[in-house]
C-alpha positions as CSV (number, residue, x, y, z in Angstrom):
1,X,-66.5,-28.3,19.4
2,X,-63.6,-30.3,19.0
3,X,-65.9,-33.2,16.3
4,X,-65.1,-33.9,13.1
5,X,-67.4,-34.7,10.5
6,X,-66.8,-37.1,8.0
7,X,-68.4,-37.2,4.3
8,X,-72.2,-38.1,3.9
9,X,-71.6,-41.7,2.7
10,X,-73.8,-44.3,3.7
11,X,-75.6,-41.7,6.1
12,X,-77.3,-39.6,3.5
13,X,-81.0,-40.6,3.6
14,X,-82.8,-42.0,0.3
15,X,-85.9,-41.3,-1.4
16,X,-86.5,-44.4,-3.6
17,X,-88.8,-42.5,-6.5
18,X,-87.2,-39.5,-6.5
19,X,-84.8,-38.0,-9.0
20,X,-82.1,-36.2,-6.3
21,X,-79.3,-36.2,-8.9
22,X,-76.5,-33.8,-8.3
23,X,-78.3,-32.0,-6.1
24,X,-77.9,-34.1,-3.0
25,X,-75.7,-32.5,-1.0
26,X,-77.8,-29.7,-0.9
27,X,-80.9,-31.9,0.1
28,X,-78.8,-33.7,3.0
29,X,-76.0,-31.1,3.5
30,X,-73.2,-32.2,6.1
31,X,-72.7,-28.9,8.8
32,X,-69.7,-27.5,9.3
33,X,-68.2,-27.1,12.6
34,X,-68.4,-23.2,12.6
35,X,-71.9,-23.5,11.9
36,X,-72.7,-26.0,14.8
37,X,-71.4,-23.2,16.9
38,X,-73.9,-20.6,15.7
39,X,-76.5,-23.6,15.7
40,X,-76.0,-24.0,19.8
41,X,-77.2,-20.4,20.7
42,X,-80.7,-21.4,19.5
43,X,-80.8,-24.9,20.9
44,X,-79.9,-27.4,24.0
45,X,-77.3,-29.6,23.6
46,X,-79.1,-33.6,24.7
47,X,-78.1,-37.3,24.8
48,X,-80.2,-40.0,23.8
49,X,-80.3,-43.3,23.6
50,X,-81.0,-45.7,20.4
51,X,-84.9,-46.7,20.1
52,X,-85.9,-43.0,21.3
53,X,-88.7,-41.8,19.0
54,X,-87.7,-38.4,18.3
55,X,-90.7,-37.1,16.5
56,X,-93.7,-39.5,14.6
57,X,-95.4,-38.8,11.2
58,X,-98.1,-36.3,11.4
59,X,-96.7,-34.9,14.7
60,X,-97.1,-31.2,14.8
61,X,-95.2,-28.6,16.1
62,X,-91.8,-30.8,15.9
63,X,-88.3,-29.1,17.0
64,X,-85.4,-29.7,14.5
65,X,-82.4,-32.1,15.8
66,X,-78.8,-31.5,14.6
67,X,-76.7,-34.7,15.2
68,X,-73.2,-34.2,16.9
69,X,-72.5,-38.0,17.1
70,X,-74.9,-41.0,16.7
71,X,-77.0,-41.5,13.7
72,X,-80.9,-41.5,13.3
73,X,-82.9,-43.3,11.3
74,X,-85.7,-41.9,9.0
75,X,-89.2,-43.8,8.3
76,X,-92.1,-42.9,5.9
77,X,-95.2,-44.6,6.1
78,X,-98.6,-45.0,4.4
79,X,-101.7,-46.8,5.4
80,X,-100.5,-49.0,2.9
81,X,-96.8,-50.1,4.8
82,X,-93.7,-47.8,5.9
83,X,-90.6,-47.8,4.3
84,X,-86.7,-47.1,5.8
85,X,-86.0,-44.3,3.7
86,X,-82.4,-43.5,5.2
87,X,-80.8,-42.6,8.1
88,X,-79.1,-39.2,8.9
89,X,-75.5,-39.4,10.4
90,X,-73.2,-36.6,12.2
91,X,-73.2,-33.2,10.8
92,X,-76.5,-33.6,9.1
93,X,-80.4,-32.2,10.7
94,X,-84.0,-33.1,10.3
95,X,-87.2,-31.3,8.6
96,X,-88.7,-29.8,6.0
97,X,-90.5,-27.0,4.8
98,X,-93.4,-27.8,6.8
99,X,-91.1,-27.6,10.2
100,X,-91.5,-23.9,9.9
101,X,-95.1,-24.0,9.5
102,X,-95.7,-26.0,12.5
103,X,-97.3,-28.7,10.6
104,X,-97.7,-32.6,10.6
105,X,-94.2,-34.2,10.1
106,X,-93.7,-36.1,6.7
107,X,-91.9,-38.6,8.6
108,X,-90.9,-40.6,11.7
109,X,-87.5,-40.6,13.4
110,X,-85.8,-42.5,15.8
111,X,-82.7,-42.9,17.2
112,X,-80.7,-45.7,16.1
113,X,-77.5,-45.8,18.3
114,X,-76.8,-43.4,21.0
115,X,-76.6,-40.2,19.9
116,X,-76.0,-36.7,21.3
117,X,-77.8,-34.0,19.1
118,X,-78.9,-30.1,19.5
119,X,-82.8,-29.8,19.7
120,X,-83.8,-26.4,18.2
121,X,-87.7,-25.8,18.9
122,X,-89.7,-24.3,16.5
123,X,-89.7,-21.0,17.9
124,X,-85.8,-20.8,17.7
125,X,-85.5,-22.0,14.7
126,X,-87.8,-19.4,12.9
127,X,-85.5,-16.8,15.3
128,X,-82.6,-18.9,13.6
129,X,-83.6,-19.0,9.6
130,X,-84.0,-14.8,9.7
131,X,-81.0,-13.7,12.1
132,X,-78.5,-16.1,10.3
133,X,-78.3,-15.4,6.6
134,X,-75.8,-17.7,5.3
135,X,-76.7,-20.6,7.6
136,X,-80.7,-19.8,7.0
137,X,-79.7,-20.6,3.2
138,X,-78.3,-23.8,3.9
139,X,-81.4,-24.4,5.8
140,X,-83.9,-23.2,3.6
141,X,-82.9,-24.6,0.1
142,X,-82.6,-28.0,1.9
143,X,-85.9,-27.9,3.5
144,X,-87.2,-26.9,-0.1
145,X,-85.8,-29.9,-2.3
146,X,-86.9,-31.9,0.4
147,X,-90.5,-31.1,0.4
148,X,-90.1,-31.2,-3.6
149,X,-88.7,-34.7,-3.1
150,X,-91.3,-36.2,-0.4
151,X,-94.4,-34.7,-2.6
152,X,-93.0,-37.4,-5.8
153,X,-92.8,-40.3,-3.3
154,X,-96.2,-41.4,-3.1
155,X,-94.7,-43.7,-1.1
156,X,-95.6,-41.9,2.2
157,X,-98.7,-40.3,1.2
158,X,-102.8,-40.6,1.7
159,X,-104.0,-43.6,-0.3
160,X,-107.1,-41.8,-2.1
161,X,-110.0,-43.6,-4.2
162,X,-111.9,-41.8,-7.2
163,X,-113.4,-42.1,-10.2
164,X,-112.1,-40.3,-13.4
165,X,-115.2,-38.5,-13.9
166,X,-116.1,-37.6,-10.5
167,X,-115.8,-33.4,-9.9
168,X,-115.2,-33.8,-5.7
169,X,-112.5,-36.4,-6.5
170,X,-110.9,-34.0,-9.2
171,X,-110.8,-30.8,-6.6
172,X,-109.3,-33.3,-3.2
173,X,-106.4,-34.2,-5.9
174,X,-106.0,-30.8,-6.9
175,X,-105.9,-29.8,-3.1
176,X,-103.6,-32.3,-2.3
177,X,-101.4,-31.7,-5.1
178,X,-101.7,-27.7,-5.3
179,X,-100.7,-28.0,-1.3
180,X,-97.5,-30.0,-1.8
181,X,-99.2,-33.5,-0.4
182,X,-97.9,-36.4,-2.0
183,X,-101.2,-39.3,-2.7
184,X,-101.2,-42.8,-4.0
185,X,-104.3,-42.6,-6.4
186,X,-106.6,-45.4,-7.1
187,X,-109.0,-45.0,-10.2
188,X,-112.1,-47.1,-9.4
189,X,-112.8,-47.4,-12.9
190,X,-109.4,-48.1,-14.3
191,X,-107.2,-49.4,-12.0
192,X,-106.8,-53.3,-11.4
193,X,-106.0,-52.9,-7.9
194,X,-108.0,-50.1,-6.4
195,X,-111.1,-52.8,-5.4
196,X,-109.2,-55.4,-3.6
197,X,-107.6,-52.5,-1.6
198,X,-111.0,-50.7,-0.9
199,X,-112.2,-53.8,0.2
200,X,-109.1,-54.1,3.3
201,X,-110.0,-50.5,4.1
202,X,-113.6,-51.0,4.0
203,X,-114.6,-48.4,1.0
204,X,-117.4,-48.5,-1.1
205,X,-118.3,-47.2,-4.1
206,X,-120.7,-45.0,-2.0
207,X,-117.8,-43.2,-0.2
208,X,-116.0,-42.2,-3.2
209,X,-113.7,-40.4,-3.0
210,X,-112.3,-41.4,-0.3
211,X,-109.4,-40.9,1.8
212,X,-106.7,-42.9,4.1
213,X,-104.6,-41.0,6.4
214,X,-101.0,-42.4,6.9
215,X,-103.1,-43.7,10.2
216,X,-105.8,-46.0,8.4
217,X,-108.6,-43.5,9.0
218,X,-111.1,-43.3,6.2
219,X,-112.4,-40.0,5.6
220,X,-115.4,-40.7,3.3
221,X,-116.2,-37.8,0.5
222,X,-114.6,-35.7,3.0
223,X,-114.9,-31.7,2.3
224,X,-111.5,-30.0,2.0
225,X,-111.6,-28.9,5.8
226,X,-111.9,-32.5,7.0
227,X,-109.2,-33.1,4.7
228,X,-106.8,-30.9,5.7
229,X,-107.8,-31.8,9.5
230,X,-107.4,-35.6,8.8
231,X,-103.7,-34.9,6.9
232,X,-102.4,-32.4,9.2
233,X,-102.2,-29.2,7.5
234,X,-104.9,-27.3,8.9
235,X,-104.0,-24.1,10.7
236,X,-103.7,-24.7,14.5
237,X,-106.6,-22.3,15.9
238,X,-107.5,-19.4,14.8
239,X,-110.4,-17.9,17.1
240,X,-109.7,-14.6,19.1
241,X,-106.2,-14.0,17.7
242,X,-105.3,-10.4,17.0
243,X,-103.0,-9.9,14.4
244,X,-101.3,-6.7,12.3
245,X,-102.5,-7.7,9.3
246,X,-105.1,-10.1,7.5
247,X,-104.5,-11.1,4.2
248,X,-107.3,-12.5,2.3
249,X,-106.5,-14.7,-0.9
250,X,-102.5,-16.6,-0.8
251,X,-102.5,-15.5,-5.1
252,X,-99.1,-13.6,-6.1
253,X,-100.5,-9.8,-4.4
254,X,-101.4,-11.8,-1.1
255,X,-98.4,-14.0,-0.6
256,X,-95.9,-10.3,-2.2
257,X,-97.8,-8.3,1.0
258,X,-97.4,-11.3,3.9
259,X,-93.3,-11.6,2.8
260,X,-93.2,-7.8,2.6
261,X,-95.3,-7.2,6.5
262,X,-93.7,-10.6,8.1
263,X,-90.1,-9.4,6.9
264,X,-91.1,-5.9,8.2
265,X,-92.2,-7.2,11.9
266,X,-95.7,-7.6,11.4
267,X,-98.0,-10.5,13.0
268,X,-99.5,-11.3,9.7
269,X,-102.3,-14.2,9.0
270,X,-103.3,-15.4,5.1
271,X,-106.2,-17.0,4.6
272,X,-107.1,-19.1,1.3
273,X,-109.9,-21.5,1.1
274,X,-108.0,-23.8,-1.3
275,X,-103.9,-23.0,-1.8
276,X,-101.4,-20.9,-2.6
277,X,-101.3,-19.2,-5.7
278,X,-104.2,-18.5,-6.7
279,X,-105.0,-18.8,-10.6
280,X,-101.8,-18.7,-11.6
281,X,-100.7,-21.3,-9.0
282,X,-102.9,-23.7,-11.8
283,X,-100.5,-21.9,-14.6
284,X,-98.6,-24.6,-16.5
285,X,-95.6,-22.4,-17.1
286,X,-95.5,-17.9,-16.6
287,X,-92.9,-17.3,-19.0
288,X,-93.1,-13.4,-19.4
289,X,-92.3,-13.0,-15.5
290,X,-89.1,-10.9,-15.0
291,X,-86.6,-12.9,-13.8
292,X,-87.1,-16.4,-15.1
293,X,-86.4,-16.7,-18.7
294,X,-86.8,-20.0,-19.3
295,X,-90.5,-19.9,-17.7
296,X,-91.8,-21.2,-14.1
297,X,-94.7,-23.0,-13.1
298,X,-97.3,-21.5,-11.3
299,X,-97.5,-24.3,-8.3
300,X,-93.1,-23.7,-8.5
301,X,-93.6,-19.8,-8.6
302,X,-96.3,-20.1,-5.2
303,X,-94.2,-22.5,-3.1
304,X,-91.5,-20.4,-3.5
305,X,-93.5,-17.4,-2.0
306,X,-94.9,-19.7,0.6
307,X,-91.8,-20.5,1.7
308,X,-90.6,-17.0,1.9
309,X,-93.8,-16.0,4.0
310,X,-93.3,-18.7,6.6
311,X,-89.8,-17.8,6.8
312,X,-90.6,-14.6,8.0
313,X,-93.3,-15.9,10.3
314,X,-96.6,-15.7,8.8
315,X,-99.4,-17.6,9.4
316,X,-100.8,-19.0,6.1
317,X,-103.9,-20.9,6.9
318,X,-105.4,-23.3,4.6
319,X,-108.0,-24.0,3.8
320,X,-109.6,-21.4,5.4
321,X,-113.2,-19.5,3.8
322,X,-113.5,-16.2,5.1
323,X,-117.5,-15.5,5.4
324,X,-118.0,-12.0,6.6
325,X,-116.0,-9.1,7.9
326,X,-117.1,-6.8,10.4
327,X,-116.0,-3.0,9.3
328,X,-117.9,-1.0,12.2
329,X,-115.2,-1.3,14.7
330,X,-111.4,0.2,14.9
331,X,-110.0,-3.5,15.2
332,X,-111.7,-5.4,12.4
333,X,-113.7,-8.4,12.9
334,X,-113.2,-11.5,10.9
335,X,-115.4,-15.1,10.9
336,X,-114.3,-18.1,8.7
337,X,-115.9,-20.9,7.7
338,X,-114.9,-23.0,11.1
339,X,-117.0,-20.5,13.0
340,X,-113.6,-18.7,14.6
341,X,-113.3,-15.3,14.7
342,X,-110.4,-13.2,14.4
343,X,-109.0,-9.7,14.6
344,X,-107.3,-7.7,12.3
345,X,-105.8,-3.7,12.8
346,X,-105.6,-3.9,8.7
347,X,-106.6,-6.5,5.8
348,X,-105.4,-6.6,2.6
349,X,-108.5,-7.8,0.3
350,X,-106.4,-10.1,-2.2
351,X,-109.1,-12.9,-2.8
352,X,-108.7,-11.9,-7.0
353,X,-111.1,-13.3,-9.5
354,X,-112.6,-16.9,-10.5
355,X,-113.0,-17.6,-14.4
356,X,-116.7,-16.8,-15.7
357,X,-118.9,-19.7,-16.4
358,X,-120.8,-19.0,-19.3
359,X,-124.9,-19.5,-19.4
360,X,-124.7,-22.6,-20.8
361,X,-127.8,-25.1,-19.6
362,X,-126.6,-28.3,-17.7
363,X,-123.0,-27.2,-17.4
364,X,-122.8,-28.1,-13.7
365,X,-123.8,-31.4,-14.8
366,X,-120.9,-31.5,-16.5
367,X,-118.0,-29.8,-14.3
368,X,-115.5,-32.7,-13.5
369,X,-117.3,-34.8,-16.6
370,X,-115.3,-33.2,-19.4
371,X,-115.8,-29.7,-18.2
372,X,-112.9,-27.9,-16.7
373,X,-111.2,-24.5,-15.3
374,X,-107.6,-25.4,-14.7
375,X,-105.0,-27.4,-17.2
376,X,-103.2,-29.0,-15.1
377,X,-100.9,-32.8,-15.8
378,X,-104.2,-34.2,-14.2
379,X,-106.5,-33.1,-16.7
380,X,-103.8,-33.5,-19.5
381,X,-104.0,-37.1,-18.8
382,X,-107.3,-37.3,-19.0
383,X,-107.0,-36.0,-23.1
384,X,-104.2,-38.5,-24.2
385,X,-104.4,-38.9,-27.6
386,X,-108.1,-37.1,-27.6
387,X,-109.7,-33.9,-29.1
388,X,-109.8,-30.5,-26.8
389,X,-111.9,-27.8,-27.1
390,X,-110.5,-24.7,-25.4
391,X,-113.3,-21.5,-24.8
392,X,-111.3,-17.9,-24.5
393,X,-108.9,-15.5,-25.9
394,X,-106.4,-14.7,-22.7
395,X,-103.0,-15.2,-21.3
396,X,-104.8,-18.5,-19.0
397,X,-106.3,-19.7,-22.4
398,X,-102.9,-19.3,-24.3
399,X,-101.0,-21.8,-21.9
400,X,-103.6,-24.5,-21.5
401,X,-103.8,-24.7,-25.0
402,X,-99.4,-25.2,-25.4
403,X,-99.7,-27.3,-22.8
404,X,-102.3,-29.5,-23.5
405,X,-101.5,-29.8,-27.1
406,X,-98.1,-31.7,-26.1
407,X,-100.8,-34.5,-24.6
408,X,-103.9,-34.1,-26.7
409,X,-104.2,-35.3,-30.3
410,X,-105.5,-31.9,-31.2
411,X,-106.4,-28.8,-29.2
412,X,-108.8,-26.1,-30.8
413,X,-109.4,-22.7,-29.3
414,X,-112.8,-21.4,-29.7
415,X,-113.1,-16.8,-29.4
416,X,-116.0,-14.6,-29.9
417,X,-113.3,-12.0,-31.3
418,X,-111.7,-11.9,-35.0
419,X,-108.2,-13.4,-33.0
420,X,-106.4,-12.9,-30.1
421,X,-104.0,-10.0,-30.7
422,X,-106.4,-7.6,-28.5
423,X,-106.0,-9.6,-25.3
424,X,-103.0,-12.7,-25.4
425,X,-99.2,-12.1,-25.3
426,X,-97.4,-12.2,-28.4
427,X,-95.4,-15.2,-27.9
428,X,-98.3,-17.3,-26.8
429,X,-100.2,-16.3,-30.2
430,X,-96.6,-16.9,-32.1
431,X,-96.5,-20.4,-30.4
432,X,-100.2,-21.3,-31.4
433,X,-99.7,-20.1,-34.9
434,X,-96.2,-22.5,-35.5
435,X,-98.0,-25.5,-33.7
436,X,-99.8,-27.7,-36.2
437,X,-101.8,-29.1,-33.0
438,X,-103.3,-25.7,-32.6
439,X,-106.7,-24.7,-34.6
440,X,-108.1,-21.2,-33.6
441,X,-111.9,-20.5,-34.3
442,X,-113.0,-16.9,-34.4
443,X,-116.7,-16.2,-34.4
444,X,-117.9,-18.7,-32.9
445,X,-119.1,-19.6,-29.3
446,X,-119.9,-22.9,-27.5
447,X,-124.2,-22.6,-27.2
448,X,-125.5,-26.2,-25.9
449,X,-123.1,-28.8,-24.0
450,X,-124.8,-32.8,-24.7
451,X,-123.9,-36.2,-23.2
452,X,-125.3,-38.6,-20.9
453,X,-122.6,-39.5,-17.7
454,X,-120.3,-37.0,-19.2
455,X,-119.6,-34.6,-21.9
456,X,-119.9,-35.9,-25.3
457,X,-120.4,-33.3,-27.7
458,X,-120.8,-29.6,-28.3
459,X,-122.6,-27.4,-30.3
460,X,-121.5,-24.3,-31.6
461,X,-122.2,-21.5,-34.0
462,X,-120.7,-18.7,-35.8
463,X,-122.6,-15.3,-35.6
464,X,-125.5,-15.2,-37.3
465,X,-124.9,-19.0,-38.6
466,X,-126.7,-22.5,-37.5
467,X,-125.6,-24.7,-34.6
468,X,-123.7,-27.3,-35.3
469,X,-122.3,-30.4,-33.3
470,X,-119.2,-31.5,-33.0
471,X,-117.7,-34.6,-30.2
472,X,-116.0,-33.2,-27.9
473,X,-115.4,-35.0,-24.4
474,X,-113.0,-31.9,-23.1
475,X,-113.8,-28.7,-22.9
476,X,-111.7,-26.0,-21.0
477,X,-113.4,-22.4,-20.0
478,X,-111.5,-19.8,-19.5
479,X,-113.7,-16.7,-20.2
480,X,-113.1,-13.5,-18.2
481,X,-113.5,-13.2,-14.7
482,X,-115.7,-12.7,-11.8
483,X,-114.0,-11.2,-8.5
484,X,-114.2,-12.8,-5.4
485,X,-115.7,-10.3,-3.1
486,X,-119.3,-11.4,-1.8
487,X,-117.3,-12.2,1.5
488,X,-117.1,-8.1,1.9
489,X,-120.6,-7.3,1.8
490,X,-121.6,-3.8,2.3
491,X,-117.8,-3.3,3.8
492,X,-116.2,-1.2,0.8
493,X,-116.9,0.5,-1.9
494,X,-117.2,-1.9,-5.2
495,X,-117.9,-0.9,-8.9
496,X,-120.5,-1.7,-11.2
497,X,-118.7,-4.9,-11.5
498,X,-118.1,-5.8,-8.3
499,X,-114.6,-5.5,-8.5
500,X,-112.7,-3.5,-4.9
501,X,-112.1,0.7,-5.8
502,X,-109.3,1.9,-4.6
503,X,-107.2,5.2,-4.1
504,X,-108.7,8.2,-6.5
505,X,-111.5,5.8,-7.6
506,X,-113.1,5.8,-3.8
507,X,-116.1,8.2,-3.8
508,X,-115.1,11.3,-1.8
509,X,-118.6,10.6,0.0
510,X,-117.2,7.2,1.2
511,X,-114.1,8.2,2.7
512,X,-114.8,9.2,6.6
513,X,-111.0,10.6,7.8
514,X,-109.6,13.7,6.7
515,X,-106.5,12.5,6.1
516,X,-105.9,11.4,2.3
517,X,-106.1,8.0,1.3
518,X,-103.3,5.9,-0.3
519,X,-103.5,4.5,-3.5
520,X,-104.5,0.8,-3.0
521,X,-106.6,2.0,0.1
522,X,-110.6,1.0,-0.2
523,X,-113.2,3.0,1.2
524,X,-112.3,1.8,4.4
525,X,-109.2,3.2,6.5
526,X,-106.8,0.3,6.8
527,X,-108.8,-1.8,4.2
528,X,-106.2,-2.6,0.5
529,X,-107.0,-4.2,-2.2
530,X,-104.6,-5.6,-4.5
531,X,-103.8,-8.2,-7.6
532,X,-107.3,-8.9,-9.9
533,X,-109.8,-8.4,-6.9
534,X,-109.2,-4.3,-8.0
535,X,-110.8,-2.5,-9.7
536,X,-108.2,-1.3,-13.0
537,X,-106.1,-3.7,-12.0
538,X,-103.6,-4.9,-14.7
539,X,-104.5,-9.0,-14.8
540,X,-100.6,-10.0,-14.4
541,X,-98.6,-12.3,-12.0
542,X,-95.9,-9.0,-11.4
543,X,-98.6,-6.5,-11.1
544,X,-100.2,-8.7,-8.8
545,X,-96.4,-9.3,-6.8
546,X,-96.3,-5.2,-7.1
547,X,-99.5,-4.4,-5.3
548,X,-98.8,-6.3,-2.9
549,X,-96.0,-5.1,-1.7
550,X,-96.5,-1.4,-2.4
551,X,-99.8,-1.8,-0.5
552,X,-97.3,-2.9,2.6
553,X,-95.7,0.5,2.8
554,X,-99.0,2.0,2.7
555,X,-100.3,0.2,5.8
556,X,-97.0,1.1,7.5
557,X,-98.4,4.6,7.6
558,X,-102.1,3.9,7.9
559,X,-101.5,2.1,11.1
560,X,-98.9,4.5,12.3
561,X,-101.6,8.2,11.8
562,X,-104.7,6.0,12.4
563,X,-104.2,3.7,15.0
564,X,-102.2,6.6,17.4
């Protein structure tokens, strides 16, 4: 190409509140010249001139630009001002992880002296990112620290207004966060500034919570649909699309099957009415997973999957509830929530399981209040220096109660059970036992829930023994689980539980081909179900990644014998 590159220098683009360290030139790599030449068979070689807007924040469907000469200038914004966060100078390229997706740009850029630079389209460059191996690694490990960067700069986020003890503002920050969307947050009740900036965006305490887009639009007690609509990560439509496979549930076993069937050539869609990951996506740290010794976070563990299943091409829609299927017909029918239909030749059923809520009377009154189902930094802040009162005996249980007792003054776990050998991992019971933070109560159970606006106290009760109160203004529930299948209706075969059969445990009576069904195969040709949605399943993130991608090789054959 006869151009030399010189070093990053002053070029490299800056994200004021984030820790990039050493890792910088992987963020804002500099190209080499042998790699410009593989980057011009995907893309068109243009001139253009400074001032040119190139692509604007919350744009979808963006191509990437690769600057040969010139430089271009990168702005963030928030309904609360924008902010000059670098420019990018020869040798180095625009986007992010949500480039592949198709999704609204974290950012604006413009062209600030003439500049000529290769324009890959979307399209080309998800051709690109699987044909080109070493070049697709550059790519993809700096698209993923910069998406990890942009989500701590709240800098170019939503602004969003809640109240500490208000459930619907509780599950839009988990959305946001869980989904990798950086948000200013604005406590009504705590924070100094939050009024005099509701008042210039015209918020009252009756919207709360509400939300402004990078655009000034209020979305007032928005649902998680609106939401998604109003920040740009919605799925682009939906309706009438045919695809190889539907996967319903973006846990561990749904995001393992979309890598496995994208990678494999397979026009694959996942649907999740929340995020990726699933329960364990809420997981402080999974440290018994092979391959990561020192432990990985749930939300870390699902981005990384994410990423891997856009890579390939697959569509994962969020937040997206499916409400029926239709099994009567070869193609399969699907309707979500959005009223769109669309068609699958196979679905893997991964929607898994939703913790238990006990029969406790006025506990809904409660949720958001001081009653919670996840243990994430949120809630950990919200039991500084306070008591916590932690209900079950399981793996989920076992790493709230590490985690929150490095925030809470104390942190006691309350089982049924004489301990918790019978169902939690031995290091999580050896790291209760040596922390002096950590009380465990066998015998007992949580039996009436008191407090006015929020939880104040408990009682509980040993078998056989009195009630008796204790305060209490957190209280975490992690008991059992309940699977996610009322979607499926009549559709498959379920067990006395409700909980997907599979393979052997099908009734013969159920199955209608002759042919024999495969192991993670429902009562319906075509139809898997994998992770904690299955019935037997064994309730772990790698049995979960397993399924999945054993179910893949299944369908391979399924579709090949029954779609001839």
């Amino acid at each position: 190409m006869n151009q030399k590159f010189g070093g990053v220098g002053n070029a490299s683009p800056h994200l004021a509140s984030s820790d990039i360290g050493n890792r910088r030139h992987q963020i804002f790599p500099t190209l080499s010249e042998d790699q410009f030449d593989i980057l011009m068979r995907y893309g068109e070689r243009q001139h253009f001139a400074a001032g040119d807007v190139l692509f604007r924040q919350g744009d979808r469907h963006i191509a990437m630009y690769v600057i040969i000469s010139g430089s271009i200038e990168i702005e963030r914004g928030s309904a609360l001002g924008s902010t000059i966060i670098g420019t990018h100078g020869p040798g180095m390229f625009t986007g992010e992880m949500g480039s592949l997706a198709g999704r609204a740009a974290v950012a604006t850029a413009r062209v600030v002296a003439d500049s000529e630079l290769i324009v890959i389209s979307e399209e080309s460059l998800r051709t690109l990112v699987i044909s080109e191996a070493a070049l697709s690694e550059t790519i993809m490990r700096a698209y993923i620290l910069r998406r990890v960067a942009y989500m701590s700069d709240q800098t170019g986020g939503v602004v969003v207004f809640g109240a500490r003890d208000s459930q619907q503002t509780l599950i839009l920050r988990h959305f946001l966060n869980r989904n990798g969307h950086p948000a200013a947050y604005f406590d009504t009740d705590t924070d100094k500034d939050a009024q005099a900036l509701m008042d210039r965006f015209g918020v009252t305490l009756d919207d709360i919570p509400a939300v402004v887009t990078i655009s000034g639009e209020v979305l007032r007690r928005p649902s998680l649909r609106e939401l998604a609509d109003g920040i740009g990560i919605s799925p682009d439509s939906l309706d009438g699309r045919l695809f190889d496979v539907v996967v319903v549930g973006a846990g561990p076993a749904g995001l393992a099957a979309a890598v496995y069937a994208a990678s494999e050539g397979l026009t694959v869609a996942v649907l999740d009415a929340k995020a990726p990951g699933g329960q364990a996506g809420a997981s402080s740290k999974i440290e018994n997973y092979f391959g990561f010794p020192t432990g990985v976070s749930g939300q870390a563990l699902a981005g990384r999957g994410l990423s891997q299943a856009r890579k390939f091409g697959a569509e994962v829609a969020v937040p997206v509830k499916v409400s029926s299927v239709n099994c009567d017909s070869p193609e399969y029918d699907i309707e979500i929530d959005s009223g769109e239909k669309l068609r699958a030749r196979s679905i893997v059923i991964a929607s898994g399981a939703r913790y238990r809520k006990p029969n406790l009377p006025g506990l809904e009154r409660f949720e958001g209040r001081g009653v919670y189902y996840s243990a994430s930094f949120m809630e950990a802040n919200f039991c500084a220096n306070e008591e916590v009162v932690i209900v079950g005996g399981g793996n989920s249980a076992g790493q709230a109660a590490v985690f929150l007792s490095q925030h809470a003054r104390h942190v006691h776990i309350v089982v049924r059970s004489s301990g918790l050998a019978a169902s939690m991992s031995r290091y999580l019971i050896q790291r209760i036992e040596a922390s002096p933070k950590i009380t465990l109560h066998t015998h007992k159970q949580i039996v009436e829930l008191r407090g006015e606006d929020r939880l104040e106290s408990i009682c509980w009760q040993s078998a056989g023994g009195e009630a008796r109160e204790a305060p209490a203004r957190h209280l975490f529930l992690f008991l059992g689980a309940e699977p996610s299948t009322a979607w499926l209706g009549d559709c498959v075969a379920l067990d006395d539980k409700n909980f997907v059969l599979t393979g052997p445990d099908v009734p013969s009576e159920r199955w209608p081909l002759e042919r024999p069904r495969h192991f993670l195969e429902t009562s319906r040709p075509r139809i898997f179900a994998v992770g904690d949605v299955r019935s037997g399943s064994v309730k772990r993130v790698a049995a979960a990644v397993g399924e999945g991608s054993a179910a893949v090789a299944s369908l391979h054959q399924a579709l090949a014998s029954d779609l001839l």
